[in-house]
C-alpha positions in Angstrom: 77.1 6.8 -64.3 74.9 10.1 -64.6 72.1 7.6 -65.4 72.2 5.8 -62.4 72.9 8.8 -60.1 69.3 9.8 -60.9 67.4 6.5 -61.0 68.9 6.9 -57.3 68.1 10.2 -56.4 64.6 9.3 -57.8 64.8 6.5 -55.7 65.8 8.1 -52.5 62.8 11.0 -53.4 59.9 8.8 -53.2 61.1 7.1 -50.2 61.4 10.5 -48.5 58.1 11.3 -50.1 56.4 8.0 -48.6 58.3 8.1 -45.1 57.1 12.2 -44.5 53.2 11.8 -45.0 51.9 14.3 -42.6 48.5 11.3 -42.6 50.4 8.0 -41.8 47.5 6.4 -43.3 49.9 4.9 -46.0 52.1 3.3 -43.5 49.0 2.2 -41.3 47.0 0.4 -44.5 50.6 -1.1 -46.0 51.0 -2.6 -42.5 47.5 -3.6 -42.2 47.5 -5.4 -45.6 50.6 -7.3 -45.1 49.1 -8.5 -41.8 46.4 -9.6 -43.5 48.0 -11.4 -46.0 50.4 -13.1 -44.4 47.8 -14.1 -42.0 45.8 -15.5 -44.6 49.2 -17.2 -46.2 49.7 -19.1 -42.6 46.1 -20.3 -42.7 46.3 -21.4 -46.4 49.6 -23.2 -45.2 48.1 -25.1 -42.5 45.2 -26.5 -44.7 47.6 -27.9 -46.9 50.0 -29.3 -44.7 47.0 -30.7 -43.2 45.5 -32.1 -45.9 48.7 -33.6 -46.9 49.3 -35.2 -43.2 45.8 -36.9 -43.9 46.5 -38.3 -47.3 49.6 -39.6 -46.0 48.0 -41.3 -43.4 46.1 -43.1 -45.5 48.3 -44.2 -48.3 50.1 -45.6 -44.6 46.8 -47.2 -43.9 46.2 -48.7 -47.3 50.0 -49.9 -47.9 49.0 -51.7 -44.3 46.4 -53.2 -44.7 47.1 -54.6 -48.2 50.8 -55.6 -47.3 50.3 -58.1 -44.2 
């Protein structure tokens, strides 16, 4: 119980740490990244789904075609 009392004060001290920066330039490139990546993520998505929409269309298009 002792151990994880500390793991959770240790816890709860770099969190206090990170959250009081005098600079905020932690917060500010954290945010900045994570914008960035999940900006990147989205655009990455819609390729694929793209792509995959397009293939699609033409497995439709052949199956079509060589059906009737």
């Amino acid at each position: 119980m002792n151990k994880f009392k500390n793991i959770f004060n240790k816890i709860k001290y770099k969190i206090a740490e990170f959250v009081s920066d005098e600079y905020g330039g932690n917060l500010v490139e954290y945010a900045l990244l994570l914008g960035f990546a999940l900006f990147v993520f989205f655009i990455i998505i819609g390729v694929i789904t793209s792509i995959l929409n397009w293939t699609m269309g033409l497995s439709n298009d052949f199956f079509t075609i060589i059906g009737g």
